[in-house]
N, C-alpha and C positions, 0 to 999 in steps of 0.2 A: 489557730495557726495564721500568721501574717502572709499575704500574698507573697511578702520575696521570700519566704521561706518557700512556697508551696512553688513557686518559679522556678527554685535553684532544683527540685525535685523534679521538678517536668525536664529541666535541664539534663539531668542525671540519667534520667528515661531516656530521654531522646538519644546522648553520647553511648550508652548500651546499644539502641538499633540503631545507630549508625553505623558499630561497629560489626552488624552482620549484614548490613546492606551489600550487598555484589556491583563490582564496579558499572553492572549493564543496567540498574534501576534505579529507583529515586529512592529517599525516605516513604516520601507518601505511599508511593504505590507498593513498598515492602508490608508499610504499616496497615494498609488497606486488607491486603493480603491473609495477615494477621488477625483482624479483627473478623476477617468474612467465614475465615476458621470458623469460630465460635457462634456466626450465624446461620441455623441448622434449616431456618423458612426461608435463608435469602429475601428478608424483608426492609435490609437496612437498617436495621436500628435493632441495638443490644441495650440490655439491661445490665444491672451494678454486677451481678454474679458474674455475667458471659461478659464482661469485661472486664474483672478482676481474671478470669481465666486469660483471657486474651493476653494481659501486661506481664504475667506470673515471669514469665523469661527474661523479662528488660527490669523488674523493678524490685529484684533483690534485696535485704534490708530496708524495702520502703513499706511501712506499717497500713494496714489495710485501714485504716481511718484515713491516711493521708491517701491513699489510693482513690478512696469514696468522695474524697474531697476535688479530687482530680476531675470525677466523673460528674459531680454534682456543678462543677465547675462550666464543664459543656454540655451537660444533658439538658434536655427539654420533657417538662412533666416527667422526670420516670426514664428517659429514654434517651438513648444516647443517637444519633446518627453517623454513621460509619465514617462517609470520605468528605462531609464536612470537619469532623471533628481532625480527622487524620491533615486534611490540609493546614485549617489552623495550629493544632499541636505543632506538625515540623515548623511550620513560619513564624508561629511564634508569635502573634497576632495577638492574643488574651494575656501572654507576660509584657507586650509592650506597653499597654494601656493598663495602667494601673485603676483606674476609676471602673465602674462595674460596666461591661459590655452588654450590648444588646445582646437578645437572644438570638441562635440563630432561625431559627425560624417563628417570625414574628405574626402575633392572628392576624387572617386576611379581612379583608373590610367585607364589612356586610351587608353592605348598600343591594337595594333590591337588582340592580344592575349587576354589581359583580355575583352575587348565589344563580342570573341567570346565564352569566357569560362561562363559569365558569365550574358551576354544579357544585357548590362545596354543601354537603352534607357532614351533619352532627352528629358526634358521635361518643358514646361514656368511655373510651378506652384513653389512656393516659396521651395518645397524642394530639387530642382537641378536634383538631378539624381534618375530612378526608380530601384532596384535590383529586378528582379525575384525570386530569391531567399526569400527577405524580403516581397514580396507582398504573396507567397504561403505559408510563413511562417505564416504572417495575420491571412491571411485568415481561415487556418488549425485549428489555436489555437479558432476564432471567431466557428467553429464549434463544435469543442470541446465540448467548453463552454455551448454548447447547447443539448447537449448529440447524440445519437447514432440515434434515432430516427429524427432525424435531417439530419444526415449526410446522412440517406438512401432516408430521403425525396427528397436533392436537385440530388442526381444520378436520382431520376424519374424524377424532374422537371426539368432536361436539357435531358435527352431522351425523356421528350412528347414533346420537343422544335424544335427537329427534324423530322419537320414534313414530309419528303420523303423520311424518313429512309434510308437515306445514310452515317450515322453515320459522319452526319459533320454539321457544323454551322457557320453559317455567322456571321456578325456582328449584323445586327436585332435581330437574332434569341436567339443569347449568349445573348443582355440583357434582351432579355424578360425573358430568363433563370433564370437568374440574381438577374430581378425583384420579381419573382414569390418563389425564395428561398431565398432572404433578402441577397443578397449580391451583393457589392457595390465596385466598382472599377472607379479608375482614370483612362482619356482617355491613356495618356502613360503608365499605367498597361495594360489596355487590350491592345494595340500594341504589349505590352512585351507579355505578354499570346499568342497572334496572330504569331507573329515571332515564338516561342519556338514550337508552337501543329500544325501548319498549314501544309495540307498536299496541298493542292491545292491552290493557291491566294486569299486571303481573307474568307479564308472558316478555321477552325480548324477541327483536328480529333478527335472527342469527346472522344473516348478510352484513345487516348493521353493525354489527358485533365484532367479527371479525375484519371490516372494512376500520372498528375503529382501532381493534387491537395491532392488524398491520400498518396503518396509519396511512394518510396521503401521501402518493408518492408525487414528488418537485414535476414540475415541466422541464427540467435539465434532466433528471431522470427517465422518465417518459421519453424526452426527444430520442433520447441515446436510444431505448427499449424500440423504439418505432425504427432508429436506422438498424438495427440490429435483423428484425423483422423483414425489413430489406434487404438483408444482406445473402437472406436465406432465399430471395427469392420472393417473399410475398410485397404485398401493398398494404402496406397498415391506415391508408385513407377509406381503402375499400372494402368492405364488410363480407364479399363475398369473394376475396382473396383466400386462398388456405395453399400450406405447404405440405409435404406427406411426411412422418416422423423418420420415416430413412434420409428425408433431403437434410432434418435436423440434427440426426447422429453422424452424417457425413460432413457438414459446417461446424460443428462442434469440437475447436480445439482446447484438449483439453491440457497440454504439456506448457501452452502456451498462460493458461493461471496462474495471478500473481502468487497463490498460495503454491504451485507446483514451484515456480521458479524459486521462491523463498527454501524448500526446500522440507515443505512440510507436510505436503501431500503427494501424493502417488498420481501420476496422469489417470491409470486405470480405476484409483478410488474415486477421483473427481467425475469421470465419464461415466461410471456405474452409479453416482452419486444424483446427476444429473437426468441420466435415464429411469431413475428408479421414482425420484421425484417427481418427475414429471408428469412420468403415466399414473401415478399413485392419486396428485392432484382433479388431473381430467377426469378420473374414475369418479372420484369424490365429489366434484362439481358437475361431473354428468355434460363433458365440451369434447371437443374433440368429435363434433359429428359427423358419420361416416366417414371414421378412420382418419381425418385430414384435421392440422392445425390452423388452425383460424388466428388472428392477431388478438380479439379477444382472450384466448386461451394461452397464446402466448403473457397478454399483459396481465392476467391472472397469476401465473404462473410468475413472473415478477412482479408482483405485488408482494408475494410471502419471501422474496428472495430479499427485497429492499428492505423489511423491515428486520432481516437480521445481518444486515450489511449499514453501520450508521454511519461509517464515512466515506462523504462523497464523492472524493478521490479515492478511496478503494473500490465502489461500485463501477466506478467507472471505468476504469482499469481493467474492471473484472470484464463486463460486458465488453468492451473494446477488442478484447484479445482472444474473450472463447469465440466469440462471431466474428474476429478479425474484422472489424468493419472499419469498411477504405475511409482514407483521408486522402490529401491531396498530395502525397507523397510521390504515389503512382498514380498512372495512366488508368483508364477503365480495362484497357485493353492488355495489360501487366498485372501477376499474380504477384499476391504481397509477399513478402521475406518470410513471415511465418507462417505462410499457405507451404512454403517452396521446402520447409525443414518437419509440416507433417508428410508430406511427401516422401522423403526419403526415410522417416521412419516408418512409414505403411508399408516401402517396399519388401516384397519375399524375402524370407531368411533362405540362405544361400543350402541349409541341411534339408531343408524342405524335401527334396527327393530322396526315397531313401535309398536307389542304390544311383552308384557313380556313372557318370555317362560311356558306353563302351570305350572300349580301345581301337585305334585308327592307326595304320601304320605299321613300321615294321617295330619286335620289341627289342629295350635298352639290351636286351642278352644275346641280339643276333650276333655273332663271330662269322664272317664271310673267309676268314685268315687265319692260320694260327700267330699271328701276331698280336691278333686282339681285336676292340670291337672299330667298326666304321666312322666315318665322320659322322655318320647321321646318333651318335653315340650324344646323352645326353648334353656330355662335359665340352663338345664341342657344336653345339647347337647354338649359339648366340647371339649367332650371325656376325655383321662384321661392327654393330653398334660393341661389343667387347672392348674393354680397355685392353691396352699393348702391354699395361706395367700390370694391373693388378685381377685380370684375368675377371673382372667384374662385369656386369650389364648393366653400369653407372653412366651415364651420359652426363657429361658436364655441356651447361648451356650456353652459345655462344651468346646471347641476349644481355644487355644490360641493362637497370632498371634507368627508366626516364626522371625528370624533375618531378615532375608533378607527382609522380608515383613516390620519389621516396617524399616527396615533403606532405603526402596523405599519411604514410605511417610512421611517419614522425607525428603528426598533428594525432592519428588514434593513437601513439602512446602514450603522450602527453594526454590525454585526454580521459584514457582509461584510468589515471586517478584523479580523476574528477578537479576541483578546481586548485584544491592543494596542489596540484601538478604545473597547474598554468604559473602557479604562486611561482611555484619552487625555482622555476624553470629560468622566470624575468628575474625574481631575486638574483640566481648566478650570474646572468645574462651582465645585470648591473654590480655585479662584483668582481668580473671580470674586466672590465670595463674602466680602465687605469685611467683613460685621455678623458673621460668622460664626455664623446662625443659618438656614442648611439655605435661603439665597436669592437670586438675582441679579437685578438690574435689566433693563429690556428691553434699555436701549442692548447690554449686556455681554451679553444672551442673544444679539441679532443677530449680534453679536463672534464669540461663541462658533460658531456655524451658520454665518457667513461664513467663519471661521477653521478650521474643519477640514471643511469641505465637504460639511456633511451634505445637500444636496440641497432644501431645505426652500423653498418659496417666501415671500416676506413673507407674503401671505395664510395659511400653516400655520405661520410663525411665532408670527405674531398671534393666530392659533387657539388655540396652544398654550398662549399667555401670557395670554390672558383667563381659558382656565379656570381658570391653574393659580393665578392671584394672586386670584382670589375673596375666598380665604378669608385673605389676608395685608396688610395696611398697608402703605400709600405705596408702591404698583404694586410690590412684588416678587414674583418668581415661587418656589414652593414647588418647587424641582429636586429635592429628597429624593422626593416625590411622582414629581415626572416619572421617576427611577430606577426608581420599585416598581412604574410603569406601564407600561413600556418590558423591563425584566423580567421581567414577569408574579405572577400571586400563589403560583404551583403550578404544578407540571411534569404532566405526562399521566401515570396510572399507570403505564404500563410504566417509562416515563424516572426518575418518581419511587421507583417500587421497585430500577432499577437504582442509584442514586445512595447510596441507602438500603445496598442490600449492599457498596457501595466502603467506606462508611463507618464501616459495620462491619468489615470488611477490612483497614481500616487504623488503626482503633482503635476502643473500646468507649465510651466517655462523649465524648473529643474525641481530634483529629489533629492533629498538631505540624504546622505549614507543613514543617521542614526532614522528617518523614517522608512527607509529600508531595513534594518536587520529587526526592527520595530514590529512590523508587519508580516516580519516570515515565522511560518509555522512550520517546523519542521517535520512533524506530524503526519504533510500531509505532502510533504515531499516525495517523490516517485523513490527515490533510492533509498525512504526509509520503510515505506510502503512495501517495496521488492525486497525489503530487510538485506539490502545492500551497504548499508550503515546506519548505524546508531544514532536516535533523534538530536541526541547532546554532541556527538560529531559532526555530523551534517550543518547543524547549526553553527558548531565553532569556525569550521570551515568555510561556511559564508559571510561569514562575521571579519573573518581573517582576509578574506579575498577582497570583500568591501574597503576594509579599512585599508590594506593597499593599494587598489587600485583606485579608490578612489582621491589618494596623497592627501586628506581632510576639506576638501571644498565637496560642493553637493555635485551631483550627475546632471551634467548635461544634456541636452540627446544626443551628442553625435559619442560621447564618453559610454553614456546609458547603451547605447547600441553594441558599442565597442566590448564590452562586458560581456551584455547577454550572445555575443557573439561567440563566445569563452562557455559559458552556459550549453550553448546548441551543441557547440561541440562535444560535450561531455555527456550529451542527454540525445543520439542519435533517432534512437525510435519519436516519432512525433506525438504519441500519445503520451509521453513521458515528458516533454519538453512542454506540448500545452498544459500539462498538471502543472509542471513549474512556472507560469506566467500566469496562471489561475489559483489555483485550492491553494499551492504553496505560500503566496501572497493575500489569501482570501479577495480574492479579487472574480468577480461571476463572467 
């Protein structure tokens, strides 16, 4: 078979899983999905049968010779790799290059430098060479997957494994380990693991072990884990600081995770998740002395939690918000916003007592008349706050809203759809905008507020429009103004120093729009992260803000400002707004 023949078949493949992909994921990661079916060790890599199983749904009248041809196509020795293969297939990378491709994974050099840098061990099994690296990567990700609960389990079930508590294991011992916490290694992985953790000959040193299985955690990492530790009360400089585990289930918000607010966990499951973990870990490691938490035990205890958290905006999110730890938002002396909302959910439930409080007074059935009952009679208790027309306890307020007040909730409604909204908003602003000099009429402001629902009553409509045509002939309103109000003039320091270093970061005098949407990862966006919207919309939508507001020249600073000023406002909490001038932009 000729390659564009065996093309037009990959072609035909692929047009079948397109057509059951769901609008919320990609090819790849459907195809991914599909292939890990049929991977029953979770090792990455299928062979010709478990991947003839895997395609059986998308390749219909395609004859199991050309299928084999498919796999022979990207396999390596025997073997095919799962979400290499899956990316190239959908991109299409091996039909564009006609001439024969590399493979993808090519031997590594064998130079006595790299077998010391980086342990690759030999191995008879069809896929040549083992990396250490790629087996602890595996493996890391296979726990993950399985949550945290997990990962604390297999640290107990290779320390019950050591049974003469000399914090080391043999080869018996690792698989029973092994066996008992569902993880699975080739003989030349564990040699590789053997070599890298062995402190005696044939023995490993289990600290080592799991130091290297949860991996290093960053110094951004760390930093946070230390303020965190602080936040509770301890000194994570001083060794012999310790806080008591009731101070820790008391700072411990748990409604405030980003997995609660996403809406996929239970506050109660995460807090039982958390306590259960915790004390399970100390037991295991033997911390937690007399009773009290130490920073050590703390950073223990995030060490297993990092390595099944791999992104770094979601760790950070996460620790941010269960420990609520201050930023410069608030005063020292000011309890934060989500200190103030577990509050009022700890408060007592109102049935708590079980019977009602007695009765005071005279009752509703006294009759002093045969006329009937007294003023003190429910229906006329209401005092004199009563309406005269509709016999209600309705108080209408004589208070009207201020400027500044309505043009706050104008600017949170605008705000609440995020930067589409700011789009949407200027867009009308300049299509109402007949004279083309920075102004609309009232009729066309009503339009505009009626038309995309910003909440506004006539009354703060009218507000808006008295002030803002002051200064302007034959009743139009100055909306360029209204923008620079509703935006603000200046960001808060912190926000405005972070905006400052992006800026820098991604260029020195100005930033081309196209190395801005270049560099955003939407991934690691706070609103995709809180699964507030979809990676491929968050993206379009920055994409779309850019290319408007920036009318095709690059950002300036005072333009650059201007924007993320658009930004702050949409991303209120601060630890949301620094994700978005940092992880969003990969910017440290």
């Amino acid at each position: 078979m000729g390659l564009k023949d065996l093309n037009q078949i990959e072609e035909a493949i692929l047009a079948k899983i397109q057509e059951r992909v769901h609008s919320r994921t990609t090819e790849e990661t459907f195809l991914v999905k599909a292939l890990r079916y049929q991977d029953l060790s979770s090792c990455g890599w299928l062979d010709f049968p478990k991947f003839s199983r895997a395609l059986l749904p998308y390749s219909s009248g395609v004859s199991d010779k050309d299928v084999e041809a498919i796999f022979e196509r990207y396999a390596d020795q025997g073997s095919l790799p799962i979400r290499p293969f899956a990316s190239e297939f959908v991109s299409g990378v091996r039909r564009d290059d006609q001439e024969a491709p590399e493979p993808m994974y090519q031997e590594p050099d064998l130079s006595e430098e790299t077998l010391e840098s980086i342990k690759v061990v030999y191995d008879q099994g069809p896929r040549g060479t083992t990396s250490l690296a790629a087996v602890v990567r595996r493996i890391r990700q296979l726990i993950a997957r399985k949550g945290l609960r997990t990962a604390v389990d297999i640290v107990q079930h290779f320390y019950s494994a050591d049974e003469d508590v000399d914090d080391q294991l043999d080869m018996y011992e690792f698989r029973q380990a092994c066996r008992k916490a569902g993880l699975t290694f080739r003989e030349a992985e564990e040699v590789s693991i053997f070599d890298a953790c062995a402190e005696t000959k044939g023995k490993i040193h289990l600290p080592t072990f799991l130091k290297l299985l949860h991996g290093e955690m960053s110094l951004a990492r760390r930093s946070l884990v230390e303020r965190a530790f602080a936040a509770v009360g301890g000194n994570p400089q001083d060794d012999q600081s310790v806080v008591s585990p009731g101070k820790l289930k008391e700072h411990f918000m748990a409604q405030a995770h980003p997995l609660v607010v996403r809406g996929e966990l239970e506050p109660g499951y995460v807090l039982a998740e958390f306590l259960d973990t915790f004390s399970q870990l100390a037991h295991v490691l033997g911390g937690c002395e007399n009773g009290m938490v130490s920073f050590a035990d703390f950073l223990a205890y995030y060490d297993v939690v990092s390595s099944t958290v791999e992104n770094d905006a979601l760790f950070d999110l996460i620790v941010q918000r269960v420990w609520d730890v201050k930023t410069k938002a608030w005063a020292d002396g000011e309890v934060s916003p989500r200190r103030l909302v577990r509050e009022v959910d700890d408060a007592p439930s109102p049935t708590a007592e079980k019977r009602p409080p007695p009765h005071e007074g005279p009752s509703v059935y006294t009759m002093d008349s045969p006329r009937g009952p007294q003023e003190h009679h429910r229906r006329f208790g209401r005092g004199p706050q009563a309406s005269a027309i509709t016999k209600s306890s309705i108080v209408f307020a004589d208070t009207v809203n201020t400027l500044p007040e309505v043009f706050q909730r104008l600017s949170g409604s605008i705000s609440s759809r995020g930067l589409r909204g700011w789009l949407n908003v200027v867009q009308r602003f300049q299509h109402f905008d007949y004279r083309r000099n920075g102004t609309v009429m009232r009729l066309d402001w009503q339009r505009l507020c009626r038309g995309l629902g910003l909440g506004l009553s006539s009354e703060d409509q009218e507000l808006i429009f008295k002030e803002l045509s002051k200064k302007k002939k034959g009743q139009a309103m100055d909306y360029v103004e209204c923008l620079r109000i509703l935006r603000g003039d200046s960001l808060p320091e912190e926000r405005a120093q972070a905006v400052d270093h992006l800026f820098q970061a991604l260029g020195t005098d100005h930033v081309a729009p196209a190395e801005l949407k270049r560099r955003f990862d939407a991934s690691n966006a706070p609103q995709c992260l809180l699964r507030r919207k979809d990676p491929r919309q968050a993206e379009q939508e920055l994409f779309d803000a850019v290319d408007f507001f920036s009318q095709g020249a690059p950002f300036d600073v005072e333009k650059f400002d201007e924007f993320f000023r658009m930004v702050s406002a949409v991303h209120e909490d601060d630890d949301e707004f620094r994700l978005m001038t940092t992880s969003a932009f990969n910017v440290q």
